[in-house]
KOLKOLBA-189933 format. One line per field, with one value per atom (N, C-alpha, C, O): x, y, z; residue in one letter; residue number from 1; chain; atom name. Coordinates in pm, whole numbers, plus 50000, padded with zeros to 5 digits. Atoms other than C-alpha are relative to their C-alpha. Layout:
u: X, ...
v: Y, ...
w: Z, ...
residuo: A, ...
num: NUM, ...
cadena: A, ...
atomo: CA, ...
***
This chain:
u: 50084, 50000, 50088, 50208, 49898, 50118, 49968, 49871, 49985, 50211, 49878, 49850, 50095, 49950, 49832, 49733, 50179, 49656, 50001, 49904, 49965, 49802, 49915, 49821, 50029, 49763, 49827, 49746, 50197, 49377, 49915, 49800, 50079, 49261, 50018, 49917, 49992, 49408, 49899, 49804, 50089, 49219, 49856, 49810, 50110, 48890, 49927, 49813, 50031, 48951, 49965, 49880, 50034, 48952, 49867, 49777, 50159, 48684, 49894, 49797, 50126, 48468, 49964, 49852, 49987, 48580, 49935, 49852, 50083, 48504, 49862, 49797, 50126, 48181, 49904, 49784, 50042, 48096, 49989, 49886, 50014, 48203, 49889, 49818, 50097, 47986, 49866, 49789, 50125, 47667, 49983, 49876, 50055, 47703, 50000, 49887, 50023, 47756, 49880, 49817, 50117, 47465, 49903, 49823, 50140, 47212, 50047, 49957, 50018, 47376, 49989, 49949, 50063, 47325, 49872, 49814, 50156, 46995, 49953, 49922, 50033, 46908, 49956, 49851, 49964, 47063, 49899, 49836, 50093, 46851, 49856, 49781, 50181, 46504, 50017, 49944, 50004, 46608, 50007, 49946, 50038, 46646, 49872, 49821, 50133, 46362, 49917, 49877, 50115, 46119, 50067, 50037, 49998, 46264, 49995, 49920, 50019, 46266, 49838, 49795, 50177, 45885, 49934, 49814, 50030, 45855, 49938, 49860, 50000, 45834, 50133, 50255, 49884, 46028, 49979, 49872, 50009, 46164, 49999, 50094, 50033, 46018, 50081, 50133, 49984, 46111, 49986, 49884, 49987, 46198, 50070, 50159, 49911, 46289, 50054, 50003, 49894, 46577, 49996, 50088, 49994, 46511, 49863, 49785, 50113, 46245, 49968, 50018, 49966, 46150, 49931, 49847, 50063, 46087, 49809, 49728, 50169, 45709, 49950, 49831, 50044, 45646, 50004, 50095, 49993, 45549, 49912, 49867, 50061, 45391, 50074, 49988, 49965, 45570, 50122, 50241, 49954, 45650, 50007, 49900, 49966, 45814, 50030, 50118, 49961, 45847, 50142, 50186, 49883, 46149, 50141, 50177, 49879, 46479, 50081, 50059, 49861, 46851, 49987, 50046, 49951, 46813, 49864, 49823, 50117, 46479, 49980, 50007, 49992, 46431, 49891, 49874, 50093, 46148, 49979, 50024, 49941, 46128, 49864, 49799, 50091, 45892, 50010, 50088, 49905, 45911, 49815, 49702, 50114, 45690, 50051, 50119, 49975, 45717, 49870, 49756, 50085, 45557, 50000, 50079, 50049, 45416, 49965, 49859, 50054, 45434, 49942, 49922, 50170, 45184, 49879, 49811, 50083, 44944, 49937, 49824, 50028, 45004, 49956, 49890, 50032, 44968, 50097, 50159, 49937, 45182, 49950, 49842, 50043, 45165, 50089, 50195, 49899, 45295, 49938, 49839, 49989, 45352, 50137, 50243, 49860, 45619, 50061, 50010, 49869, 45923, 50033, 50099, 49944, 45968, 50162, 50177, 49879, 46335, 50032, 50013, 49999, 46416, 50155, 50172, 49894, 46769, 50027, 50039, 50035, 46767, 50183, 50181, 49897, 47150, 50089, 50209, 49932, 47229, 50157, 50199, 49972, 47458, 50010, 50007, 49941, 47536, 49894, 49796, 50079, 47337, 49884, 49875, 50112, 47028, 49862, 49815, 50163, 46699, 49911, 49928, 50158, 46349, 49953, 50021, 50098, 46155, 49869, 49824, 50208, 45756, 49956, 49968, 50042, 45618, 49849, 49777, 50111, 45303, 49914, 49931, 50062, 45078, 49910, 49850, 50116, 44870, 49891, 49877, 50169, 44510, 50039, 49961, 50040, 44620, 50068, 50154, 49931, 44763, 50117, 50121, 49902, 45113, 50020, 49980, 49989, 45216, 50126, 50230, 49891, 45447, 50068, 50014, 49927, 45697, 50161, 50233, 49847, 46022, 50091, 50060, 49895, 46346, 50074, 50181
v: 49883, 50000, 50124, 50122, 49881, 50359, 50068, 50057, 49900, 50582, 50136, 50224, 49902, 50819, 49975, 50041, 50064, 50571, 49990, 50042, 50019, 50473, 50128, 50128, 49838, 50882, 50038, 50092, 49989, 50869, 49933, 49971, 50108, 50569, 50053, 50109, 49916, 50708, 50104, 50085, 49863, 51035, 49946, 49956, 50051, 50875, 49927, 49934, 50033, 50662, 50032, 49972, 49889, 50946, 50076, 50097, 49927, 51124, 49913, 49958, 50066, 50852, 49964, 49960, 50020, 50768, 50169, 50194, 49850, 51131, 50025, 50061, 49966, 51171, 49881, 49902, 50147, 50786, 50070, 50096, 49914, 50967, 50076, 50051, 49905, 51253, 49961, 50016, 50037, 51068, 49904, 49890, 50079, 50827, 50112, 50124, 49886, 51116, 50055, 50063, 49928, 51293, 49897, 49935, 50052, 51019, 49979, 49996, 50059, 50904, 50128, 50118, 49900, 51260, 50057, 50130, 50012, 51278, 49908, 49930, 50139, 50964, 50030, 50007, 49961, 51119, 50059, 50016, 49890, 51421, 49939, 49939, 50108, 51217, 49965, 50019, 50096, 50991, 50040, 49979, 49903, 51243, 50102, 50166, 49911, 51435, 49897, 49925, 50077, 51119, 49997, 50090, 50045, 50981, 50145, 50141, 49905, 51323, 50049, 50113, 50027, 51330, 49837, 49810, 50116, 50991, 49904, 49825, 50055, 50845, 49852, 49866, 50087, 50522, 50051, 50061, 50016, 50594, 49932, 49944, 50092, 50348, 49940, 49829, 49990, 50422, 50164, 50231, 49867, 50743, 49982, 49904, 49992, 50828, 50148, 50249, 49864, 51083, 50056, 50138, 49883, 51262, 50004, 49912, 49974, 51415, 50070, 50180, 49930, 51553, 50129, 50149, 49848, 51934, 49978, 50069, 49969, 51871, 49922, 49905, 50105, 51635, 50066, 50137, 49949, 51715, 50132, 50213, 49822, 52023, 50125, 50209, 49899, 52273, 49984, 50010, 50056, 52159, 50094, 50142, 49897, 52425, 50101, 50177, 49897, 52658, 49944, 50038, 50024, 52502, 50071, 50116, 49922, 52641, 49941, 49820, 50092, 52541, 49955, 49856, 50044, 52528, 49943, 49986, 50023, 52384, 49828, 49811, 50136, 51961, 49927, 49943, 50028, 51751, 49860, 49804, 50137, 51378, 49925, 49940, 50096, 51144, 49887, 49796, 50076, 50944, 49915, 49935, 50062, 50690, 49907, 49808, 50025, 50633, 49949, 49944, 50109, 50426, 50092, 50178, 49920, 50558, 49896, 49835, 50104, 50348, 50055, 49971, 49980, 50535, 49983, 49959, 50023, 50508, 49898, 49886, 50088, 50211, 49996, 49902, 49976, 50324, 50057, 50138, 49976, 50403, 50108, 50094, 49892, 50747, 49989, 49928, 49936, 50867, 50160, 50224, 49859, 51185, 50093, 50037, 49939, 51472, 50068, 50107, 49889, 51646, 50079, 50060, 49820, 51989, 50024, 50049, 49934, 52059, 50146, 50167, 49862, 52440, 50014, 50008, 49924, 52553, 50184, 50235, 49858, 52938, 50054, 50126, 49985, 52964, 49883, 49868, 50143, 52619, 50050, 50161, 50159, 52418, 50051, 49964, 49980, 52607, 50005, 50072, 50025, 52550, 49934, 49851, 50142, 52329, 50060, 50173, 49964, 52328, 49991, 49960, 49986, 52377, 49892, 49868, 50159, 52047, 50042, 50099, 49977, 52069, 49860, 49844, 50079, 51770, 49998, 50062, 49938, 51736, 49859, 49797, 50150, 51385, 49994, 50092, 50012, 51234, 50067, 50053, 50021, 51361, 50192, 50287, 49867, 51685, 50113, 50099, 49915, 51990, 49990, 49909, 49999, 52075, 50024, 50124, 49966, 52028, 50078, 50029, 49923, 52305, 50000, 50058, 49968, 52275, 50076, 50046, 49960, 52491, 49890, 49826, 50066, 52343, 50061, 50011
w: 50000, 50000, 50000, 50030, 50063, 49898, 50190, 50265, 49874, 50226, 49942, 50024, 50021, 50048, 50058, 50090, 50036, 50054, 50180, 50234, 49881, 50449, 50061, 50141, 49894, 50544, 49976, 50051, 49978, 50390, 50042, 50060, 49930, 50527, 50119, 50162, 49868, 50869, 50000, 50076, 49997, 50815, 50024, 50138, 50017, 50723, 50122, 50166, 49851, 51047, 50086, 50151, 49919, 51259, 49999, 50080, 50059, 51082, 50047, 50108, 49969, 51134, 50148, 50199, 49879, 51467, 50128, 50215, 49925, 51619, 49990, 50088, 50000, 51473, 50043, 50057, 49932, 51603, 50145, 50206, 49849, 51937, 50049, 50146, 49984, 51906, 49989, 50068, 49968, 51823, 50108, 50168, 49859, 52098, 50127, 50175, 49919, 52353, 50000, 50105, 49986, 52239, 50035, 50121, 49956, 52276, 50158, 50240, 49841, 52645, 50058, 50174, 49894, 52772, 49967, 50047, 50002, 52631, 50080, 50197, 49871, 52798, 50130, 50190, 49882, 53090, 50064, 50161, 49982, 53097, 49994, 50091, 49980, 53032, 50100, 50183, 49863, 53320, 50092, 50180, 49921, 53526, 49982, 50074, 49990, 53444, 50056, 50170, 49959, 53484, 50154, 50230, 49845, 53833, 50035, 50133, 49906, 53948, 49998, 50094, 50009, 53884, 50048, 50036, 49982, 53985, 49939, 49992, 50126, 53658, 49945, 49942, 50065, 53513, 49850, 49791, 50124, 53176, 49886, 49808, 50092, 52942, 49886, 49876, 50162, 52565, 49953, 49941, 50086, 52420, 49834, 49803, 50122, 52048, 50021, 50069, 49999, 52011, 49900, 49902, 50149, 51650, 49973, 49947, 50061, 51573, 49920, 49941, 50126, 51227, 50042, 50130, 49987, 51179, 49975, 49992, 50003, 51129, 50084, 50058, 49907, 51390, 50150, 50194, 49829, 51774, 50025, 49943, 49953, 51971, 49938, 49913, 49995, 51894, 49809, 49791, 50186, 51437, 49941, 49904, 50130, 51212, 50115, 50075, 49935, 51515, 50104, 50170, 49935, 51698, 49953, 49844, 50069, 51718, 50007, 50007, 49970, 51768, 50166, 50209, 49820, 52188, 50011, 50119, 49993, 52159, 49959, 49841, 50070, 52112, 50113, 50234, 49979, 52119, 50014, 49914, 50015, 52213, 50056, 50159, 49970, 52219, 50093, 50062, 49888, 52562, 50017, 49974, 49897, 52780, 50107, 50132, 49843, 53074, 50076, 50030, 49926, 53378, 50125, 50164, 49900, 53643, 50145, 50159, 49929, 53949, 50142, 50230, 49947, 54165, 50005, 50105, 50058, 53987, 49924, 49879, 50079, 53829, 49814, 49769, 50099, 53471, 49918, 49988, 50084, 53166, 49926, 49870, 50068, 53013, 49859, 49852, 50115, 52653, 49981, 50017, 50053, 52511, 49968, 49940, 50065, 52421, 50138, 50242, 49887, 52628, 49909, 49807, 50028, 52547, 50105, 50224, 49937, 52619, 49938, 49818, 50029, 52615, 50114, 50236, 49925, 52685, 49994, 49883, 50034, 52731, 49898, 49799, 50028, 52645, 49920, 49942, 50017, 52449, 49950, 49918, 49885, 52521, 50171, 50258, 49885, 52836, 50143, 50109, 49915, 53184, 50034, 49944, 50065, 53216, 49917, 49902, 50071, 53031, 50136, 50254, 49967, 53117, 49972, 49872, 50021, 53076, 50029, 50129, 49968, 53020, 49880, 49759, 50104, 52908, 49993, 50070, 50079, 52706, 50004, 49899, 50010, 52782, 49868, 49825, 50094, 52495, 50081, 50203, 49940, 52550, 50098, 50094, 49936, 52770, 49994, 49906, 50032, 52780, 50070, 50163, 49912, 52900, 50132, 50193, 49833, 53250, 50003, 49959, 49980, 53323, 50157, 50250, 49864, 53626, 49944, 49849, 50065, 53603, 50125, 50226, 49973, 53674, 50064, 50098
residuo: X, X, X, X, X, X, X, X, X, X, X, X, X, X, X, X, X, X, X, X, X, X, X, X, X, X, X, X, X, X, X, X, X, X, X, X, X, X, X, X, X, X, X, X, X, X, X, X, X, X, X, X, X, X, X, X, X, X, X, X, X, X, X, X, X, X, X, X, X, X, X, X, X, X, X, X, X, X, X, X, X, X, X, X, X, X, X, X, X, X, X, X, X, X, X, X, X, X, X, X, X, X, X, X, X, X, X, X, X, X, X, X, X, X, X, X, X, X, X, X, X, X, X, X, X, X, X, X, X, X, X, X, X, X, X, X, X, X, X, X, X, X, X, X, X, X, X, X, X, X, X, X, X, X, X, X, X, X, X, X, X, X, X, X, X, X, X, X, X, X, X, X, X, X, X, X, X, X, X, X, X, X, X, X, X, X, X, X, X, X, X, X, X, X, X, X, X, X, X, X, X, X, X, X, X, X, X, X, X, X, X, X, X, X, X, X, X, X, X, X, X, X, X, X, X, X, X, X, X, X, X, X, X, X, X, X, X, X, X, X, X, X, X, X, X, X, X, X, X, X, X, X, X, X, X, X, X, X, X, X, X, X, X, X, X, X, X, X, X, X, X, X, X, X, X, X, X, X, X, X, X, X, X, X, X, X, X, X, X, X, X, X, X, X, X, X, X, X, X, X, X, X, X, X, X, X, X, X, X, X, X, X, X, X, X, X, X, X, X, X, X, X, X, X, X, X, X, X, X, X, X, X, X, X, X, X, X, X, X, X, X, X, X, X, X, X, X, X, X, X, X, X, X, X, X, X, X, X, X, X, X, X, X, X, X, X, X, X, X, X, X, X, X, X, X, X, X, X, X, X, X, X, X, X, X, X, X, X, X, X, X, X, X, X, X, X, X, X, X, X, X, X, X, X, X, X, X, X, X, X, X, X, X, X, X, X, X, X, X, X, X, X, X, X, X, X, X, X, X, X, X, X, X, X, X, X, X, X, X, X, X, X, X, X, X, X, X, X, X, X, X, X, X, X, X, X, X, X, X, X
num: 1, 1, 1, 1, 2, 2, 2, 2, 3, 3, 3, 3, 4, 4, 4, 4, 5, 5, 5, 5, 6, 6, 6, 6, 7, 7, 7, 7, 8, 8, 8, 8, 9, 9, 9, 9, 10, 10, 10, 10, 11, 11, 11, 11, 12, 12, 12, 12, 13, 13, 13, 13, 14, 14, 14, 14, 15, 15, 15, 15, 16, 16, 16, 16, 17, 17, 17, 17, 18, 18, 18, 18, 19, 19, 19, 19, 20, 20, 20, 20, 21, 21, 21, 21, 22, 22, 22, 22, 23, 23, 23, 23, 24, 24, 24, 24, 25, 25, 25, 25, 26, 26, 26, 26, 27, 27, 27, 27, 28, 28, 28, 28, 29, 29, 29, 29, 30, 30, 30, 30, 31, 31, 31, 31, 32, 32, 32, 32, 33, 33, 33, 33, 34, 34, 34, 34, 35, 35, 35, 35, 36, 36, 36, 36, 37, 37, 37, 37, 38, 38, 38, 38, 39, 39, 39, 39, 40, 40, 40, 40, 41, 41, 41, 41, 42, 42, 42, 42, 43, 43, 43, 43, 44, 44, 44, 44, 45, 45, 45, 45, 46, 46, 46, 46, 47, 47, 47, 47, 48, 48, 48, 48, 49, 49, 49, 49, 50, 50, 50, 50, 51, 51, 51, 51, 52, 52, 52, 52, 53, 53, 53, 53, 54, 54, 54, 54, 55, 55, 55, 55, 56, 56, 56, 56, 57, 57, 57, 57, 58, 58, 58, 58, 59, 59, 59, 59, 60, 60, 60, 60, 61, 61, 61, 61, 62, 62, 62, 62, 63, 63, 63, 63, 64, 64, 64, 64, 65, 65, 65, 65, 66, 66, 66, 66, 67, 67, 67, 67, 68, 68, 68, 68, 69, 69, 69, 69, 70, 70, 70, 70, 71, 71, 71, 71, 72, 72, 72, 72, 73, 73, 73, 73, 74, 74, 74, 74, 75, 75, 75, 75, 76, 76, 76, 76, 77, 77, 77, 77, 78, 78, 78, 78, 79, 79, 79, 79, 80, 80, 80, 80, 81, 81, 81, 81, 82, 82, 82, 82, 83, 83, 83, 83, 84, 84, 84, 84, 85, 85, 85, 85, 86, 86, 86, 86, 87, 87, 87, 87, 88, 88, 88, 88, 89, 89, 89, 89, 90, 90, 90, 90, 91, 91, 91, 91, 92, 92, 92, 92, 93, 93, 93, 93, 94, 94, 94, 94, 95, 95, 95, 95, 96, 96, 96, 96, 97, 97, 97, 97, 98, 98, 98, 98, 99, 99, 99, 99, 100, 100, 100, 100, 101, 101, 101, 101, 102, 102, 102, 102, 103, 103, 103, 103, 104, 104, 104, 104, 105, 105, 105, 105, 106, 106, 106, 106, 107, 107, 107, 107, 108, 108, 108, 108, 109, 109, 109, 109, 110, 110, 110, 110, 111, 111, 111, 111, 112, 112, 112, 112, 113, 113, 113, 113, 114, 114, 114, 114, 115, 115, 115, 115
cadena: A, A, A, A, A, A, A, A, A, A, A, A, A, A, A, A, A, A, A, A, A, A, A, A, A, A, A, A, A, A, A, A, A, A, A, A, A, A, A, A, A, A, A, A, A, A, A, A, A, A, A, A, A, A, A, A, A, A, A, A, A, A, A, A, A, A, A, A, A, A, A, A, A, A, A, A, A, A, A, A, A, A, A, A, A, A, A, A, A, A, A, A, A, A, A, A, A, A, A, A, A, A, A, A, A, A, A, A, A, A, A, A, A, A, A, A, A, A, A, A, A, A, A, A, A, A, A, A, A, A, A, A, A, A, A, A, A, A, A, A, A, A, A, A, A, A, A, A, A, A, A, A, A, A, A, A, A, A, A, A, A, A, A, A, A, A, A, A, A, A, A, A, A, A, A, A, A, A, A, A, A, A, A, A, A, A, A, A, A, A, A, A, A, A, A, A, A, A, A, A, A, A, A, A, A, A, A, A, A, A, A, A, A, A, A, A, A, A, A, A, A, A, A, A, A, A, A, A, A, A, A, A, A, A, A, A, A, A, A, A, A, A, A, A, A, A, A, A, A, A, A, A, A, A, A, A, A, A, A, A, A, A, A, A, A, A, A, A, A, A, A, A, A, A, A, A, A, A, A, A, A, A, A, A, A, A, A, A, A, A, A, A, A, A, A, A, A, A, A, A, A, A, A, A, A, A, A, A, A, A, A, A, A, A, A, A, A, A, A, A, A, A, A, A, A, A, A, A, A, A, A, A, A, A, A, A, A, A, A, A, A, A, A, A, A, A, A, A, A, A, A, A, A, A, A, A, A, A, A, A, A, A, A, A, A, A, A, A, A, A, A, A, A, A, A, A, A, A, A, A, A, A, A, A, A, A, A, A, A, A, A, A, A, A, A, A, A, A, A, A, A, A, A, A, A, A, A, A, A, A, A, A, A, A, A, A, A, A, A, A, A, A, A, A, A, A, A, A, A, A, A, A, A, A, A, A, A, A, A, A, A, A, A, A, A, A, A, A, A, A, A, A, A, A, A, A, A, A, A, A
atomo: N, CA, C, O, N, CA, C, O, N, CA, C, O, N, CA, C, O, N, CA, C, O, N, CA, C, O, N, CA, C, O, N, CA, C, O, N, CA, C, O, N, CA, C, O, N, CA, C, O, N, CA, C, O, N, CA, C, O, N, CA, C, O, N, CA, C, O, N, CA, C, O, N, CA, C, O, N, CA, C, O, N, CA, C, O, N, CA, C, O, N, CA, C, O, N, CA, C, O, N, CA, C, O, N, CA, C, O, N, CA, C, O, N, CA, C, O, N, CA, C, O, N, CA, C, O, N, CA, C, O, N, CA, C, O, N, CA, C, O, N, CA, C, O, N, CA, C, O, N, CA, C, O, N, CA, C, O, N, CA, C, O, N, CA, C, O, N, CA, C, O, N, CA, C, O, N, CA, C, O, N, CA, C, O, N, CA, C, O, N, CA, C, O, N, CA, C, O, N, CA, C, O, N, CA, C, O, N, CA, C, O, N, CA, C, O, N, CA, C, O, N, CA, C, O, N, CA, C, O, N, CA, C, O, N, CA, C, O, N, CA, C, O, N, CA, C, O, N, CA, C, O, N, CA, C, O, N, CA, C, O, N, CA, C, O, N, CA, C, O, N, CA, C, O, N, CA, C, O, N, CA, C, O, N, CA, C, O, N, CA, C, O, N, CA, C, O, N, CA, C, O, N, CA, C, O, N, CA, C, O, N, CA, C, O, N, CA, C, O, N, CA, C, O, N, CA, C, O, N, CA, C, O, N, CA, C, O, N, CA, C, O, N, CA, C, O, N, CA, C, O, N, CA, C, O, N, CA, C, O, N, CA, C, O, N, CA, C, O, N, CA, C, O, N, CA, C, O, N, CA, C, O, N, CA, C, O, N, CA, C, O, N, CA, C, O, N, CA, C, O, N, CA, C, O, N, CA, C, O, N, CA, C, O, N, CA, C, O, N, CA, C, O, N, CA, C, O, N, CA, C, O, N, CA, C, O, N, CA, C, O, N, CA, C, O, N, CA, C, O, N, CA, C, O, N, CA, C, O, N, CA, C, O, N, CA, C, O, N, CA, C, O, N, CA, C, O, N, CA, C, O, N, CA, C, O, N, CA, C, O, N, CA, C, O, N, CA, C, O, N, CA, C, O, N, CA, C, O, N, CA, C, O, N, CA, C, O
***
């Protein structure tokens, strides 16, 4: 193999390897942040999806860059019952300090608690 082809395969490695990095990071501190939002409501977190398309959810075509929307469900063991619906994450300064969390149940309107 040519020391040329060596230095782009390397490159490519890297390249791929960093941005491998970066999407696993982002979903485990998403995760994070759900899982802490539910147990701190006293919620188990079920099943969430992490992408959600620009026309999809409460708040579709109006979202911004600090703004992300996730479809979660969670268990409720008070109550004994399994809810779904959306998490409104709102960072006022993204990436820097925490969000706002308001989530949105099928069927009702948003429950707003600040953070």
């Amino acid at each position: 193999m040519d020391p040329k082809d060596v230095k782009v395969l390397v490159h490519v490695l890297v390249y791929v390897s960093v941005i491998s990095g970066a999407l696993w990071w982002g979903h485990w501190y998403t995760e994070r942040l759900l899982r802490r939002w539910a147990e701190g409501r006293g919620y188990y977190l079920a099943a969430w999806r992490g992408f959600t398309l620009p026309w999809e959810g409460p708040r579709a075509g109006r979202r911004w860059r600090g703004q992300a929307d996730y479809r979660v469900a969670v268990y409720d063991p008070q109550h004994d019952r399994a809810r779904e619906g959306w998490v409104m994450v709102d960072w006022k300064f993204f990436p820097i300090g925490e969000p706002t969390v308001v989530a949105q149940w099928d069927g009702c309107m948003p429950e707003f608690h600040e953070d």
